[in-house]
C-alpha positions as MATLAB code, in Angstrom:
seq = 'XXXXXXXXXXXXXXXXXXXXXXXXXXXXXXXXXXXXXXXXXXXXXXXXXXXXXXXXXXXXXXXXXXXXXXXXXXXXXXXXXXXXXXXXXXXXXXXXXXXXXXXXXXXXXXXXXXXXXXXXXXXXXXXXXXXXXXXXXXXXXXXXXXXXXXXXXXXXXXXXXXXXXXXXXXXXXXXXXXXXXXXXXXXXXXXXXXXXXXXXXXXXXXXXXXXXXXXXXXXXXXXXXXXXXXXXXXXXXXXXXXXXXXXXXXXXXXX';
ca = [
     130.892  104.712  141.069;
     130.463  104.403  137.072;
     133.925  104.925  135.512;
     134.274  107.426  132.752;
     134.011  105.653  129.694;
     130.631  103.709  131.062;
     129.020  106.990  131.466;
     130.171  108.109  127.666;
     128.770  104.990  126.390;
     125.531  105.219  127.557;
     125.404  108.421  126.679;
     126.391  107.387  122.862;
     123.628  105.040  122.805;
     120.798  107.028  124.474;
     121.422  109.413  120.958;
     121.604  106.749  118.616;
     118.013  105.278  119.854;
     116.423  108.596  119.458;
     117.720  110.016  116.124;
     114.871  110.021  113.140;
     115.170  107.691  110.324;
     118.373  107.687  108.327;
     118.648  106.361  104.714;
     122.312  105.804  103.292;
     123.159  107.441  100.083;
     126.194  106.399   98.278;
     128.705  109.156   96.518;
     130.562  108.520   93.473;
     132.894  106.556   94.656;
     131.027  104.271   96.261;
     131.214  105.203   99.615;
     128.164  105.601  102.203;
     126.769  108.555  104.107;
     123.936  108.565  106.262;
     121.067  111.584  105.754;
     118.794  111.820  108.234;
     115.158  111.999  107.524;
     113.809  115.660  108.293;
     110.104  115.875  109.713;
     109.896  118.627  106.861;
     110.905  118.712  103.462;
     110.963  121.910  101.279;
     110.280  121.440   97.576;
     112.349  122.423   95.016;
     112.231  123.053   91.712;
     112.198  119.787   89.432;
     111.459  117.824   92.110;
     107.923  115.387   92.066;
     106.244  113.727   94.840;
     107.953  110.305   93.296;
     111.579  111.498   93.713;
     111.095  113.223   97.160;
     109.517  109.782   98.143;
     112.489  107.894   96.683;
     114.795  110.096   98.288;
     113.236  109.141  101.807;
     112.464  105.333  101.402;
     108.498  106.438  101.226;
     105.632  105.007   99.339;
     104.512  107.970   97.603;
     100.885  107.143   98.222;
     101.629  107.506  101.947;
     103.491  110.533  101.356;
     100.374  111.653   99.343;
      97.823  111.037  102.215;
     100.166  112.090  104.542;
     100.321  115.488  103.294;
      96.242  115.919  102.058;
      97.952  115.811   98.528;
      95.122  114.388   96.137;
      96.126  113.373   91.903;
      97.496  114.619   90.202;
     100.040  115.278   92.686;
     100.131  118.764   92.230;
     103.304  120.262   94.349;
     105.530  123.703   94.659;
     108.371  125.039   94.963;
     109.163  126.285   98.598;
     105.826  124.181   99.528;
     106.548  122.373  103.129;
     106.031  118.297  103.427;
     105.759  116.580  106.126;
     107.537  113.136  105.949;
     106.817  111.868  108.902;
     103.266  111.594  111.168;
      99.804  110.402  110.936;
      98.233  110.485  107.825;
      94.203  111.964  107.073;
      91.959  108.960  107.293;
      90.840  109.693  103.328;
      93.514  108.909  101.187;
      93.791  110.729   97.364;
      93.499  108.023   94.491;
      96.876  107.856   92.510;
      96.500  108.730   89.044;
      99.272  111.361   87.734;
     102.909  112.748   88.179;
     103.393  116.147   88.666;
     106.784  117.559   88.763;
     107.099  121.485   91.019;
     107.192  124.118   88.412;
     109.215  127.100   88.678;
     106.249  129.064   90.196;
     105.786  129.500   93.791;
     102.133  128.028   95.399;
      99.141  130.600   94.780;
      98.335  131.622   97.972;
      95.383  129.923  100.104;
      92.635  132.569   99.081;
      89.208  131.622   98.738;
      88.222  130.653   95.032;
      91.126  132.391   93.892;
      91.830  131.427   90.212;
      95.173  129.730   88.784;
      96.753  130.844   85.684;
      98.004  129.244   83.258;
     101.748  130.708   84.210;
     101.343  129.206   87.752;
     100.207  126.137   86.789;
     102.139  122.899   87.346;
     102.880  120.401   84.000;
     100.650  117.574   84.990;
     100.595  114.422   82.526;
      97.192  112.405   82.930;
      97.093  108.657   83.211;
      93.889  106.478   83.506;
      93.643  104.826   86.807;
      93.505  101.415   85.452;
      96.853  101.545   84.109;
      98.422  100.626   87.052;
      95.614   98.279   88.557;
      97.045   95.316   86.795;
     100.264   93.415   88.258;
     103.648   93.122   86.606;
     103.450   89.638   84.497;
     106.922   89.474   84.450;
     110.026   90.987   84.488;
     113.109   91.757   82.436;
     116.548   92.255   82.715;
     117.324   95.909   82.285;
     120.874   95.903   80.475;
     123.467   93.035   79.404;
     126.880   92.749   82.222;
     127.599   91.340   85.230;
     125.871   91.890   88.524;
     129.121   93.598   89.921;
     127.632   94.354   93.580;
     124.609   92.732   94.830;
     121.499   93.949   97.174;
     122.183   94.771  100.654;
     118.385   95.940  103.020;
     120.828   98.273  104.898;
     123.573   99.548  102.505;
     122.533   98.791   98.793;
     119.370   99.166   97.884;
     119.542   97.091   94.683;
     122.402   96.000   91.926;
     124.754   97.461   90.280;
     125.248   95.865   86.446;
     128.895   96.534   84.230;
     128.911   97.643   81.150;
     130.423  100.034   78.513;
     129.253  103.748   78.073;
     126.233  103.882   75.896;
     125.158  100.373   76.319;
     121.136  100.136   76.028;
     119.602  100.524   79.305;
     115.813   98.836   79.095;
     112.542   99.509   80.699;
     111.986   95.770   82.926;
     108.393   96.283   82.615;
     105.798   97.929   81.548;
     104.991  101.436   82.968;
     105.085  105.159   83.129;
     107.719  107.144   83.771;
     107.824  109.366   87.088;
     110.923  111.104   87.436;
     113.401  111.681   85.165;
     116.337  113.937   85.758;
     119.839  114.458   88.033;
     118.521  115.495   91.562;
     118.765  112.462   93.802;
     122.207  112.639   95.496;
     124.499  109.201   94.560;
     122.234  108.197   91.614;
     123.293  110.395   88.678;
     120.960  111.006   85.823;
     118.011  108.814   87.040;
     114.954  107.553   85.816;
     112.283  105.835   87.681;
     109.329  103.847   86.242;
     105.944  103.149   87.809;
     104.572   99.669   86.941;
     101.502   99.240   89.115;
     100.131  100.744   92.296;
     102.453   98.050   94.341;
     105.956   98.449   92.132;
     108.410  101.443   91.100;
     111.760  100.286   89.367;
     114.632  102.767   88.799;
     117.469  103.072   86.519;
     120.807  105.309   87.697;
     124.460  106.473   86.303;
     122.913  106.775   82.884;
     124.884  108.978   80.553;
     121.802  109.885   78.634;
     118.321  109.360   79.096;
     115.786  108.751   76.376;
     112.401  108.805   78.128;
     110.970  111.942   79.787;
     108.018  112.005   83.157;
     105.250  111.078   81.683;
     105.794  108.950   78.404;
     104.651  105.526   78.809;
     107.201  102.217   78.166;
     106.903   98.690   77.396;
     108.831   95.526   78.936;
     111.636   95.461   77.138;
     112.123   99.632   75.286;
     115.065  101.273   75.207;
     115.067  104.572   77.761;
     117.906  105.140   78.150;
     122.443  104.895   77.724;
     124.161  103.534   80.258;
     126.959  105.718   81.548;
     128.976  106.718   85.024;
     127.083  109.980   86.009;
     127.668  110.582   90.320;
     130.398  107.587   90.192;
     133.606  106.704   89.268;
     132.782  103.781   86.428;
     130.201  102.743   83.915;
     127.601  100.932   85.327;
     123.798  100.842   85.604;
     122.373  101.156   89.371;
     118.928   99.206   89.265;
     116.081   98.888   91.931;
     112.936   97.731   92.214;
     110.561   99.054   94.712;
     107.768   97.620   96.759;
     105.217   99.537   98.655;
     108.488  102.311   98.902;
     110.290   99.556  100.273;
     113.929   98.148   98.420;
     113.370   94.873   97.514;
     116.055   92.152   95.957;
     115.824   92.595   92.086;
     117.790   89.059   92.161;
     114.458   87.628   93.311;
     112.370   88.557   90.857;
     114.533   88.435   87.739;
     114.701   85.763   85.368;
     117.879   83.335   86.082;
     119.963   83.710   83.399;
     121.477   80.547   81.683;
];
């Protein structure tokens, strides 16, 4: 006969095996918390399809297909997602950001006109933009690497600093998102470089850059600060495919 305990155990593991994906998120003070990965996400207002991809370790062009969504990305407030399932075999080309405006979706009448109060702020950008690769990248602020990359608890590096130090763009790109409404990351900016990489910059006490402007390698976007944590530092990532990768690895070595 099973004792007790052996029949509790299995029963903890059973669980774990079938609960959806989780992605940690990291509080101010630098502890972890897991959030499950809903089936269904309901946008809000401010968000884009970038940051509610971010938010989920998503590529945002499988997020796009995934949902029918083609450029320029247009999205709602109260509009459902899906996050998870089997995309449409036609994917949408990438070319735009477009961040939910206050209005709620027109509803799905035939031919029915939108007006201009409805409609979304889209910002245009040619296709080609992002067809070329990153040449190389740059160190986005002066400090020390004070924690490094961890694949299952930190998704990229966290770089010292005083308040108002000069956070830079490490390539070339366009800028996504830019605002406060990822949890753990503060006022956050993230820049697309090509179709493959996203970078993003968090804990800024001011940003400089807003969705839409195009950067070089190497501008000024934004101050570093300690916004959602307890000291100044810069939060950096660099994203492949929607994946974390180690910034360390693509950086230059510094002397």
């Amino acid at each position: 006969m099973a004792r007790p305990w052996t029949f509790l155990l299995c029963l903890l593991l059973a669980a774990c095996a079938g609960e959806p994906n989780r992605a940690p998120v990291e509080n101010r003070h630098g502890e972890k918390k897991t959030v499950t990965t809903p089936d269904r996400y309901a946008v809000r207002r401010g968000d884009t399809l970038y940051s509610i991809a971010w938010r989920y370790n998503l590529d945002h062009r499988a997020l796009a297909r995934l949902n029918g969504i083609p450029s320029p990305y247009t999205i709602y407030p109260g509009q459902q997602l899906k996050l998870r399932g089997k995309p449409p075999s036609s994917p949408p080309t990438p070319v735009a950001t477009t961040r939910a405006p206050a209005a709620k979706a027109p509803a799905a009448t035939a031919s029915r006109p939108v007006t201009k109060t409805s409609s979304p702020r889209v910002t245009s950008s040619s296709p080609a933009e992002f067809d070329r690769k990153v040449d190389a990248w740059h160190w986005p602020t002066r400090g020390t690497v004070v924690r490094k990359f961890s694949a299952t608890t930190h998704k990229g590096i966290d770089i010292d600093g005083k308040a108002g130090d000069a956070v830079l763009a490490t390539a070339g790109g366009s800028v996504v998102y830019a605002g406060s409404g990822i949890v753990g990351y503060g006022n956050l900016l993230i820049v697309k470089h090509s179709q493959d990489y996203l970078s993003a910059y968090g804990h800024n006490r001011r940003l400089l850059v807003k969705e839409g402007d195009r950067v070089k390698a190497g501008q000024k976007i934004a101050e570093k600060g300690s916004s959602a944590t307890n000291t100044v530092k810069l939060h950096f990532e660099i994203r492949r495919d929607g994946k974390p990768v180690d910034p360390l690895k693509l950086l230059p070595k510094r002397g």
